[in-house]
Legacy VTK file of the C-alpha trace (Angstrom):
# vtk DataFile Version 3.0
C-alpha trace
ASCII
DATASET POLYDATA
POINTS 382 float
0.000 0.000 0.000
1.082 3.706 0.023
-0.100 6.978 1.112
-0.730 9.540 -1.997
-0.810 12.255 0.140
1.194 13.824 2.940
-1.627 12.851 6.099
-3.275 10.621 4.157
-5.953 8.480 6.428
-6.302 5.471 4.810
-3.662 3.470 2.065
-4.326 1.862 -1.448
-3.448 -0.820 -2.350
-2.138 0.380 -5.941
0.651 2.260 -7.540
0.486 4.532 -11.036
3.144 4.590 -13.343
4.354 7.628 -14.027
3.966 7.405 -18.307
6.990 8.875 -20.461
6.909 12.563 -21.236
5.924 13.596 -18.105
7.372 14.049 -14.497
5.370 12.982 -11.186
7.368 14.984 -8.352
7.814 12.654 -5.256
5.570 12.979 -2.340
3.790 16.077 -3.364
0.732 14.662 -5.845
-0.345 11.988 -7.662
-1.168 13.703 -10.901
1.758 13.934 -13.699
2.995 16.778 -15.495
3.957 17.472 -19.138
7.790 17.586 -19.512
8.959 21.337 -20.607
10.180 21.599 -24.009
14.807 22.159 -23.388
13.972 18.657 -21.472
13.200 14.967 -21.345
11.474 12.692 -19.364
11.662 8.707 -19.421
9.386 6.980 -17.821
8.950 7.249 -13.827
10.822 10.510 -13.810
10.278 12.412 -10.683
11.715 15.562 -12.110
12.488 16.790 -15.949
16.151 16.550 -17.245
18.064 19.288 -18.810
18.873 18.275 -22.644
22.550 17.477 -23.211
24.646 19.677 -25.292
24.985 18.061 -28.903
21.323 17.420 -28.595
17.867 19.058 -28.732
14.008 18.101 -26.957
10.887 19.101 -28.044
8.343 19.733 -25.186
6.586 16.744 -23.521
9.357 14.755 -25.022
10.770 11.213 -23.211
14.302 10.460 -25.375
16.857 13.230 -26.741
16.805 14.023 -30.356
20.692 14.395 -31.619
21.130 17.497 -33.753
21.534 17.211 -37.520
24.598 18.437 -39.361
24.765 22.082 -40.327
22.800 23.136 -36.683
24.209 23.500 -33.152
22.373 22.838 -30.499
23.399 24.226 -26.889
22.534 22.183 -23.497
18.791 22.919 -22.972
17.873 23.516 -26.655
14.044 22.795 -27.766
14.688 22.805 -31.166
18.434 22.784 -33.372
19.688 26.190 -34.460
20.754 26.178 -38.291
24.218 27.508 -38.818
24.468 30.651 -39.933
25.782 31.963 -43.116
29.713 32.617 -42.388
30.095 30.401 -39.942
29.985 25.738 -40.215
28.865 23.497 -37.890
31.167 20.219 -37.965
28.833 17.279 -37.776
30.922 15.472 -35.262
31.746 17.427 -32.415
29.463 18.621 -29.021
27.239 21.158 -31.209
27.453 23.431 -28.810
27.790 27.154 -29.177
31.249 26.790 -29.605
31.337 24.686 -32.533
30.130 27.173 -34.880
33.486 27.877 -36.142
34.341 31.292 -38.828
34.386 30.300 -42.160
38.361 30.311 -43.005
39.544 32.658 -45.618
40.264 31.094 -48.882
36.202 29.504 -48.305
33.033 30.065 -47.928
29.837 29.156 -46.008
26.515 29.183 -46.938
23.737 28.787 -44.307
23.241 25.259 -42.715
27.136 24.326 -44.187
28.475 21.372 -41.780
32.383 22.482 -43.433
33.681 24.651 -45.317
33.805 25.206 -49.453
37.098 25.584 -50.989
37.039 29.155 -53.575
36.735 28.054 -57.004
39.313 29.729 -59.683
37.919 33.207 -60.477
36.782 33.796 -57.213
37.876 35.216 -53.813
36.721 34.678 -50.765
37.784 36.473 -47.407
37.267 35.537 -43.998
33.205 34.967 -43.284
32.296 34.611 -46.723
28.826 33.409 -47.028
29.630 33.254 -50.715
32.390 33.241 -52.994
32.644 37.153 -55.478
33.762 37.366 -58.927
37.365 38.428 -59.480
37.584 41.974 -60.781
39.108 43.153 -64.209
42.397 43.401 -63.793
43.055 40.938 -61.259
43.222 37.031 -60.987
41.996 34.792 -58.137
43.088 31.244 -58.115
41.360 28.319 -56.253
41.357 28.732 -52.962
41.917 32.683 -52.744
41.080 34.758 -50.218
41.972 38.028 -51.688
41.986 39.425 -55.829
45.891 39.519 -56.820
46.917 42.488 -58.724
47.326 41.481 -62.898
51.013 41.981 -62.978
52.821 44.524 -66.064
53.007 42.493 -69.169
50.173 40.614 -68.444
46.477 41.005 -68.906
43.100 39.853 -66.732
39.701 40.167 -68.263
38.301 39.745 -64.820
36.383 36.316 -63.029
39.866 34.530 -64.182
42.511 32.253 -62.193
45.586 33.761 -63.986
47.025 36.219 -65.941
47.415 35.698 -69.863
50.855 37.316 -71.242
50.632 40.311 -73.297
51.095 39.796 -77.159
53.816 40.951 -79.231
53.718 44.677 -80.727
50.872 45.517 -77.461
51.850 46.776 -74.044
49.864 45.730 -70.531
50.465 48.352 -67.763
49.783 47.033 -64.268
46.154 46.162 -63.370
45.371 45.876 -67.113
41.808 44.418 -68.241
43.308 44.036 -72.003
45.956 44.738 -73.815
46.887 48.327 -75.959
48.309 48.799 -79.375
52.132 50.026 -79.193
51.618 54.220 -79.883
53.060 55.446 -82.517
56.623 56.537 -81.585
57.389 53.656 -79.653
57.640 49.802 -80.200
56.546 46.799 -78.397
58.683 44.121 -79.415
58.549 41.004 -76.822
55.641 39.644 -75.882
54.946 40.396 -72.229
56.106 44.031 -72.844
54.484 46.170 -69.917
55.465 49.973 -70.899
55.996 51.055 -74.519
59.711 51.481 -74.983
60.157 54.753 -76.883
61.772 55.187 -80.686
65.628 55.541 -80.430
67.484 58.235 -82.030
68.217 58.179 -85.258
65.069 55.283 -86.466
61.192 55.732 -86.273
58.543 53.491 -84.839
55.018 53.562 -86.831
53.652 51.620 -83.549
53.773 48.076 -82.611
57.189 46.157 -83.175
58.691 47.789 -85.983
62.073 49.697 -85.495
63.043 51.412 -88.655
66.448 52.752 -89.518
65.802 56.948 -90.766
66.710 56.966 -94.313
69.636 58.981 -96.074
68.924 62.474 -96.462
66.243 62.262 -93.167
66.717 62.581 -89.803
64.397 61.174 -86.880
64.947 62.457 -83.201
64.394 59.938 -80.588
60.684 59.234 -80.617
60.020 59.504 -84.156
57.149 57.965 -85.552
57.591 58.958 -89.314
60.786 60.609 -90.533
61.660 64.248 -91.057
63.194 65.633 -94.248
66.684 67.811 -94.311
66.116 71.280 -94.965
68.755 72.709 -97.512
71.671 74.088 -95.815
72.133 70.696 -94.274
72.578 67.338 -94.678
71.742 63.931 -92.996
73.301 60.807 -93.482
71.455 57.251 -92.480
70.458 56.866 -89.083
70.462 60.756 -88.542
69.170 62.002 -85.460
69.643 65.519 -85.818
70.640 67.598 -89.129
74.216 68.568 -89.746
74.903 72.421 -90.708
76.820 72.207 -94.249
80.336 73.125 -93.573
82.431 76.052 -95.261
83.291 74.803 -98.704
80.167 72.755 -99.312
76.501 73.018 -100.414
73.273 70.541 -99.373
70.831 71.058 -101.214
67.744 69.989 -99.621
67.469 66.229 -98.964
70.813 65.785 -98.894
72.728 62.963 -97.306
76.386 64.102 -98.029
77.539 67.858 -98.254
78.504 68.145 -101.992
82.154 69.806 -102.397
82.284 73.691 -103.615
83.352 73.683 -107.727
86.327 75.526 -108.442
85.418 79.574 -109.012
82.759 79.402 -106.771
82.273 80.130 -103.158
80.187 78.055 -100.806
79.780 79.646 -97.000
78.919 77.572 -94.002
75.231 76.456 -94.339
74.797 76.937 -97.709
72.742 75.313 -99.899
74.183 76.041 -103.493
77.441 77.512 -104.928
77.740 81.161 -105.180
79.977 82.970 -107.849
82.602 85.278 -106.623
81.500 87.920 -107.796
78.437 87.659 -105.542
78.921 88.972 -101.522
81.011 86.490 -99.424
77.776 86.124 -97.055
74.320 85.685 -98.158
72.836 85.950 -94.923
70.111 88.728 -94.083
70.953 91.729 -92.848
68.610 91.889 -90.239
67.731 88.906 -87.545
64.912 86.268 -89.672
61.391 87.318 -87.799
60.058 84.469 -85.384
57.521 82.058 -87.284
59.887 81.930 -90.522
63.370 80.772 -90.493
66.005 82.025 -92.927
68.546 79.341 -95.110
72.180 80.989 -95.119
72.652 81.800 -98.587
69.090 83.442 -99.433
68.924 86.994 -98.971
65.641 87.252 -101.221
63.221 86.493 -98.686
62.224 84.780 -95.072
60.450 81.529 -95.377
57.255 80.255 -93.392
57.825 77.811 -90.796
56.049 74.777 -92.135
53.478 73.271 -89.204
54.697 70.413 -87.090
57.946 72.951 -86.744
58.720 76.387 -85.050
61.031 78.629 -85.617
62.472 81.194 -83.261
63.953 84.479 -84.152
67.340 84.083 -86.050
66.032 80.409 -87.465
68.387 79.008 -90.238
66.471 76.007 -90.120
62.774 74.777 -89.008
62.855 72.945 -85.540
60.459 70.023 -84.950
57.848 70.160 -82.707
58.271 68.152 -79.550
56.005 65.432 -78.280
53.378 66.508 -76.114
53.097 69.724 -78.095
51.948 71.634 -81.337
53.114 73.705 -83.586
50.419 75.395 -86.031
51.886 77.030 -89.633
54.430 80.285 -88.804
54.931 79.001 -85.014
57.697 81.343 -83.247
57.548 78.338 -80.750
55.704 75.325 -79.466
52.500 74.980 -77.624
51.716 72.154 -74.735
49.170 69.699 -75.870
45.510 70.580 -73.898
44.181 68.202 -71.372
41.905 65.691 -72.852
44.511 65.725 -76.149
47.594 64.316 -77.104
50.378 65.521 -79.532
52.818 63.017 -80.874
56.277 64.373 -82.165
55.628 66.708 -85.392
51.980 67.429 -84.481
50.874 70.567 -86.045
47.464 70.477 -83.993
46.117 68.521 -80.862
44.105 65.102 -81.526
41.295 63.934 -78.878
41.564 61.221 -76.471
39.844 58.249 -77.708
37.164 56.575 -74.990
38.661 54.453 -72.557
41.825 56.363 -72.519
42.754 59.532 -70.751
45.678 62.617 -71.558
47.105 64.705 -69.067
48.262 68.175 -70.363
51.141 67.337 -72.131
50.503 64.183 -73.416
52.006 62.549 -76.947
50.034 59.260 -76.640
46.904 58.240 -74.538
47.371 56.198 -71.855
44.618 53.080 -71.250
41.689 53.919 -67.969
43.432 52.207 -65.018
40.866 49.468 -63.843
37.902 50.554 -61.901
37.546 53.945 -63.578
35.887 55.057 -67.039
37.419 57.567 -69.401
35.532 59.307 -72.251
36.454 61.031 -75.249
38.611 63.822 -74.873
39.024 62.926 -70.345
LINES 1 383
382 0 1 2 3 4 5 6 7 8 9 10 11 12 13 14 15 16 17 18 19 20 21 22 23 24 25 26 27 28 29 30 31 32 33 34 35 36 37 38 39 40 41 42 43 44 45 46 47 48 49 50 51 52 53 54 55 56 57 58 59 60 61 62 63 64 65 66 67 68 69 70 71 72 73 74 75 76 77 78 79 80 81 82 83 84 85 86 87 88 89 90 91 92 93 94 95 96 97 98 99 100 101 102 103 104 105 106 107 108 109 110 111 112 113 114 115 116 117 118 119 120 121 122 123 124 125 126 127 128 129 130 131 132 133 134 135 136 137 138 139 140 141 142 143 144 145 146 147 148 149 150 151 152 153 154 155 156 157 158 159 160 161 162 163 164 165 166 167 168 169 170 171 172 173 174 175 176 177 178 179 180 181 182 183 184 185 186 187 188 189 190 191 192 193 194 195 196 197 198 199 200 201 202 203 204 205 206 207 208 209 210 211 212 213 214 215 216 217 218 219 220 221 222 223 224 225 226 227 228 229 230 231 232 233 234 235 236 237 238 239 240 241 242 243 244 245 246 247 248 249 250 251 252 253 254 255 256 257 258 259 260 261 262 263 264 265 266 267 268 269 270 271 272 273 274 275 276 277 278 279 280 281 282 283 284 285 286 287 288 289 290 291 292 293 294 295 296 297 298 299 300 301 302 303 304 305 306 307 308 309 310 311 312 313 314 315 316 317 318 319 320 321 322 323 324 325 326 327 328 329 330 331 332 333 334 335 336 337 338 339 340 341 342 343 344 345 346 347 348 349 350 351 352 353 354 355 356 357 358 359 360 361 362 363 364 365 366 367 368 369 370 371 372 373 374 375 376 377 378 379 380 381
């Protein structure tokens, strides 16, 4: 027999199980209650039990319920926690708080992962990722990166790519390029990988790309040239001139000349001249007064003062038209040269300014355009 309740006055003969899912506190009542959901109850529990870490109950539940991969579950959890997005849950430890571990760099970790995701190429993924992002133009990413690498000089990276592809032959790839550029004119480009355009030497000209061509006789081509430059008379230029040569004293050059041509006998030739005077003409052909800026004046021709052609200047006292440097112009009758505007460019010889092209940019001063850097747009004449 026992006695229910505390001054009970009479005993029975029978006992009640106390069923599963519930708790029947000792001594206190003979009704059961419903087990409280963080807890479990067998059967004949006399008080609820906490849930184990690594597990989870449901309310009025008898048995723990082991948490599924991708969740924690804390000691006293009523239901599993998904992991969140950042962060994995290893299926095998104590899923408890602790074991929702940062996603590593180099990975990434959706909601509910149970490990992490290696980066695929193209990708990057930083510490935390929840996802992997697309490599940017002008960087490369491969497997497993946690970070875009810069696209190196000589090399170019279309962007969402594991590495770099070389620059071609007769093109140039700056650092951080998205493609690769055509070699300017006045410069060359002739390995492939080539990360700056190397400019024209003296005494050849570069059309652009890989050619290197030797200035012909009777020429001369400063260093970068892109064309060549005819000798004025009064001069001469042998091959691979980089400057003209003032005829010397007992010589003529006629214009285009590549040799100065020896004096005849009963004529007289002065320094610079361009043809053989008689001797009964004045010693000196040379003006009386100082040539007028904008014109330039051959020794030898006292007639009149000649125009300086465009793509040259001439300064007071010219014998000879000057070419125009790069990154400047020089319109028709220049006394001097003029730097190329912003949003232009002036290669050597230019006789006016030409417009940036889109997705390029000049700086005042420019002689080619030079390719947007990535991340940045440029427009026609920027």
């Amino acid at each position: 027999s026992y006695c229910p309740y505390p001054g009970s006055s009479s005993a029975t003969s029978s006992v009640t199980t106390c069923t599963a899912t519930n708790y029947c506190p000792s001594r206190t009542t003979a009704t059961s209650t419903g087990c409280p959901a963080g807890n479990y109850c067998p059967v004949n529990s006399s008080s609820y039990n906490v849930c184990p870490a690594g597990s989870y109950c449901p309310s009025a539940n008898s048995v723990v319920s082991p948490c599924p991969t991708g969740s924690f579950c804390p000691a006293g959890s009523a239901a599993s926690v998904q992991c969140p997005a950042g962060f994995y849950c290893a299926p095998d430890s104590n899923a408890t708080t602790a074991s929702m571990t940062s996603c590593p760099a180099g990975y990434y970790c959706s909601a509910g992962s149970n490990y992490p995701i290696p980066c695929p190429a193209g990708q990057y993924c930083p510490a935390n990722s929840a996802s992997y992002y697309a490599c940017p133009v002008g960087y490369y990413c491969p497997a497993g990166s946690s970070v875009a690498i810069v696209c190196p000089a000589g090399t170019y990276c279309t962007g969402s790519v594991a590495l770099p592809v070389q620059c071609p032959a007769g093109y140039y790839c700056s650092n951080a390029s998205s493609s690769y550029y055509g070699c300017p004119a006045g410069y060359y480009c002739p390995l492939a990988g080539t990360g700056s355009p190397i400019s024209c030497p003296e005494g050849y000209y570069c059309p652009g790309g890989v050619s290197v061509i030797e200035c012909v006789p009777g020429h001369y081509c400063p260093a970068g040239s892109y064309t060549y430059y005819y000798c004025p008379d009064g001069y001469y230029c042998p091959a691979r001139s980089a400057r003209q040569t003032r005829c010397p004293a007992g010589f003529y050059c006629p214009p285009y000349a590549s040799y100065p041509m020896t004096c005849s006998s009963g004529y007289l030739c002065p320094a610079g001249g361009s043809g053989h005077l008689t001797c009964s003409q004045p010693p000196s052909c040379n003006p009386t007064v100082y040539c007028p800026t904008g014109y330039y004046c051959p020794p030898g021709n006292s007639s009149s003062a000649i125009v300086c052609p465009a793509g040259y200047y001439c300064s007071s006292g010219a014998t000879a038209p000057t070419v125009c440097p790069a990154g400047n112009y020089c319109p028709l009758a220049s006394a001097t040269y003029y730097t190329c505007l912003q949003g232009y460019y002036c290669p050597l010889g230019s006789s006016s300014y030409t417009p940036c092209t889109d997705g390029r940019y000049c700086s005042s001063g420019s002689s080619f355009p030079i390719p947007c850097p990535a991340g940045y747009y440029c427009y026609s004449s920027s």
